[in-house]
C-alpha positions in Angstrom: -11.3 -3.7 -5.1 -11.0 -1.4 -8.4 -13.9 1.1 -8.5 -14.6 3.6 -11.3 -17.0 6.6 -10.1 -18.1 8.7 -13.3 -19.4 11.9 -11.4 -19.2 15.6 -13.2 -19.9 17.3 -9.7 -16.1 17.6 -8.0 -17.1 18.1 -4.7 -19.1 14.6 -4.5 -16.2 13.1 -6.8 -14.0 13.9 -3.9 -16.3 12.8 -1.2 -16.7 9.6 -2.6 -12.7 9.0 -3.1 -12.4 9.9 0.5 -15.1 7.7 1.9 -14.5 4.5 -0.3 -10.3 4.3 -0.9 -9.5 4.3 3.2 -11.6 0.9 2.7 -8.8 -0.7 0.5 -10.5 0.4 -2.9 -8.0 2.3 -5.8 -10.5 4.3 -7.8 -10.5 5.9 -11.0 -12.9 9.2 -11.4 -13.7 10.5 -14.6 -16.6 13.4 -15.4 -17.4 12.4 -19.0 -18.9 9.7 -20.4 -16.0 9.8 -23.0 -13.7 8.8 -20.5 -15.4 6.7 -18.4 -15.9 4.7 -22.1 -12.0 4.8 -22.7 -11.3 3.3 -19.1 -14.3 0.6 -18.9 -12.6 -0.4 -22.9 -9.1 -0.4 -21.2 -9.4 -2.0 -17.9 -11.6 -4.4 -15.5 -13.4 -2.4 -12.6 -15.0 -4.4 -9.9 -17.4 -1.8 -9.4 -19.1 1.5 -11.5 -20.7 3.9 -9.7 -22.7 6.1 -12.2 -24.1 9.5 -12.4 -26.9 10.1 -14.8 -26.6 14.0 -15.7 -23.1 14.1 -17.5 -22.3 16.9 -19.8 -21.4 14.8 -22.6 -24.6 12.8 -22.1 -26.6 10.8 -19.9 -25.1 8.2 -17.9 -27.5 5.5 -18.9 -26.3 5.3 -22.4 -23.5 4.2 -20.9 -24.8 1.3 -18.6 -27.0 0.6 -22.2 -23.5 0.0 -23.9 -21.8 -1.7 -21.3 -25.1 -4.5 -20.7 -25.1 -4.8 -24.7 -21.9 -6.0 -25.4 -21.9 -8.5 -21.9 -20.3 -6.5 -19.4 -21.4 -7.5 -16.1 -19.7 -5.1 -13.9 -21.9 -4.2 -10.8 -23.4 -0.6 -11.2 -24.5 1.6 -9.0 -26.5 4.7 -9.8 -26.2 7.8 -8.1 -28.7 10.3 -9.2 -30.6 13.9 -8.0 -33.4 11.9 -10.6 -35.3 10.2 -7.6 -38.4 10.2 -9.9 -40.1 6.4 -10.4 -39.3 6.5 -14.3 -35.7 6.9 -13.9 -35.7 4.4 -11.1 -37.2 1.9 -13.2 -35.1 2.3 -17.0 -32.0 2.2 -15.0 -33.0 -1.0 -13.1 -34.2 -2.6 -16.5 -31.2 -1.5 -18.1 -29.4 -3.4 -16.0 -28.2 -1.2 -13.0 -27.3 -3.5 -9.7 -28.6 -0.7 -6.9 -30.1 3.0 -6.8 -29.6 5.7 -5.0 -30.6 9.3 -5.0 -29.0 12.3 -3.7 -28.4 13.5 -1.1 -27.2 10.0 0.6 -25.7 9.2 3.4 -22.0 7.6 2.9 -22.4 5.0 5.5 -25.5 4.4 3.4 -23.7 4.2 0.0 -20.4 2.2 1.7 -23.1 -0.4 3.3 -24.4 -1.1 -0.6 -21.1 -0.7 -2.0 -19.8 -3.4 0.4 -23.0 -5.8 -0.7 -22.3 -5.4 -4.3 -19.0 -6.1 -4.1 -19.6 -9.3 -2.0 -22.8 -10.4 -4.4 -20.1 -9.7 -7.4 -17.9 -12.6 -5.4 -20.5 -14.4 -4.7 -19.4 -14.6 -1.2 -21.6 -13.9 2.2 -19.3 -11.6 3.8 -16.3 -9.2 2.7 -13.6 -11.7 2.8 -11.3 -13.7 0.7 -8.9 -16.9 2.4 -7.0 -19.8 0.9 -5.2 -21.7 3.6 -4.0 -19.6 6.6 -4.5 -16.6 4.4 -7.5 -14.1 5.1 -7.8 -10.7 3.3 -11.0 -8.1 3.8 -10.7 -6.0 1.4 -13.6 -3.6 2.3 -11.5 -2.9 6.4 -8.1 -3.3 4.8 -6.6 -5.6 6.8 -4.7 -9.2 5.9 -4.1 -11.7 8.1 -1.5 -14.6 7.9 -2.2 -17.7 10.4 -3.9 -15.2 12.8 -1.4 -12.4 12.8 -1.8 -9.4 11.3 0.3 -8.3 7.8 0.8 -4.9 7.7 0.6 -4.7 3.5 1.5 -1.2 1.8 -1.2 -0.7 -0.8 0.0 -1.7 -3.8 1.2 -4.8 -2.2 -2.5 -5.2 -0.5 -4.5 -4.5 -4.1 -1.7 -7.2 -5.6 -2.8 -9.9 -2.7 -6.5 -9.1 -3.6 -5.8 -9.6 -6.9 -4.6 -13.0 -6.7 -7.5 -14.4 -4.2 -9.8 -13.0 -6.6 -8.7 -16.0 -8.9 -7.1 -18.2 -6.1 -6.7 -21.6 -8.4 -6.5 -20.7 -11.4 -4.3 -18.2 -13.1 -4.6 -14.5 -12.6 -4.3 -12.0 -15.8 -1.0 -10.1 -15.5 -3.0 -7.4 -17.2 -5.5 -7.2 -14.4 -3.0 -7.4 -11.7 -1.0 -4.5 -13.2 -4.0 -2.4 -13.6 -5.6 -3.3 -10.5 -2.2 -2.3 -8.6 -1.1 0.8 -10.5 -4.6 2.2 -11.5 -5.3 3.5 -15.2 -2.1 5.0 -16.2 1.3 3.8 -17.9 3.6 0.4 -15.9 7.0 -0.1 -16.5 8.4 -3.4 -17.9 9.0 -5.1 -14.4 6.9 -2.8 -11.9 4.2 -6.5 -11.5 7.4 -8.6 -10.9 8.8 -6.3 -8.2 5.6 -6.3 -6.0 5.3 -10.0 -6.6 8.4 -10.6 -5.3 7.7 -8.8 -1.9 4.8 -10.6 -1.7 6.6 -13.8 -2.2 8.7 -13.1 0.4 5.8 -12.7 2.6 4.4 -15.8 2.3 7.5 -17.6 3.0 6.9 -20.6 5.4 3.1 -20.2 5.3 2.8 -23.4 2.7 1.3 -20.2 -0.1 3.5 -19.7 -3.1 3.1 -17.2 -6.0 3.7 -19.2 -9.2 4.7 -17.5 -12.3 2.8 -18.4 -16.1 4.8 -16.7 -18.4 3.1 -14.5 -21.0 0.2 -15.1 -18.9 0.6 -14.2 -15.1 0.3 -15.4 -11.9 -1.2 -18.1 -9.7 -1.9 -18.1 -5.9 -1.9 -21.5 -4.7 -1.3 -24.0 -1.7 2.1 -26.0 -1.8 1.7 -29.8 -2.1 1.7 -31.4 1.1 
């Protein structure tokens, strides 16, 4: 999964990098609201965890923004503010959980992990089609029962394409869902694709290309 964490304090910033990417997550950090604005414009984020004390501003202008113009990505609040009113506007604003700090990070992975899975709509971390069975929250893939050990570029690709198994996955997402926010080369997508391709040979699961559009994970007619 793609998170975005808009946090000014470093130290937490970091904590929360190091607790939540070892799960399988890229994340993007950003300490302004400026930023954090520029990257939720540029890219999809399957997850915004949101500090409210910002010095550009307070972080629930930005949940305001994001709610008024129909972006549903899951948000998270993390806050020192554990006072009832600040509770309350960020929940009617349109925030998807709470919580105040100090927290405990198996506390914040264990609501991380339900978001993400409520976001899905799915009752447990992972994603399948056919013999194919990815957790993205552990890290791990499996391919008719044994283990694929995916580098994580490759892994974030794979996650990509279940996301939207059937139909037609955005080459836009998939490239920033695998490189992060920051520049790709002209054929970067297509060379990760094909490892994954190869992957998947003999497992009846081919990647199939949409030009100008991107790519499809589906199940080979029988």
């Amino acid at each position: 999964m793609r998170l975005i964490i808009v946090e000014d304090d470093p130290m937490i910033a970091r904590s929360l990098d190091h607790a939540l990417s070892p799960l399988g997550n890229s994340v993007d950090a950003f300490s302004r609201l400026k930023d954090a604005r520029a990257a939720l414009r540029h890219d999809r984020f399957d997850l915004l965890l949101l500090d409210l004390g910002l010095p550009d501003g307070n972080g629930l202008e930005l949940l305001s923004e994001l709610r008024e113009r129909g972006d549903k990505t899951p948000v998270l609040i993390l806050t020192a503010r554990d006072g009832i009113e600040d509770r309350v506007k960020g929940l009617d604003l349109g925030a998807d959980d709470y919580l105040a700090k100090p927290f405990s990070l198996a506390e914040l992975e264990a609501r991380v992990r339900a978001l993400l899975r409520r976001s899905q709509q799915r009752s447990d971390n992972r994603l399948m089609l056919g013999p194919l069975c990815l957790d993205p929250m552990a890290g791990t893939a499996t391919l008719d029962g044994v283990t694929l050990a995916l580098p994580r570029r490759e892994r974030r690709l794979l996650e990509g394409l279940l996301l939207h198994a059937g139909s037609i996955a955005p080459r836009e997402m998939l490239e920033s869902r695998v490189f992060s926010f920051g520049d790709v080369g002209s054929n970067a997508l297509e060379v990760y694709v094909s490892r994954l391709r190869k992957r998947l040979q003999g497992s009846g699961l081919h990647i199939r290309t949409f030009r100008g559009l991107g790519y499809r994970l589906e199940e080979a007619p029988t």
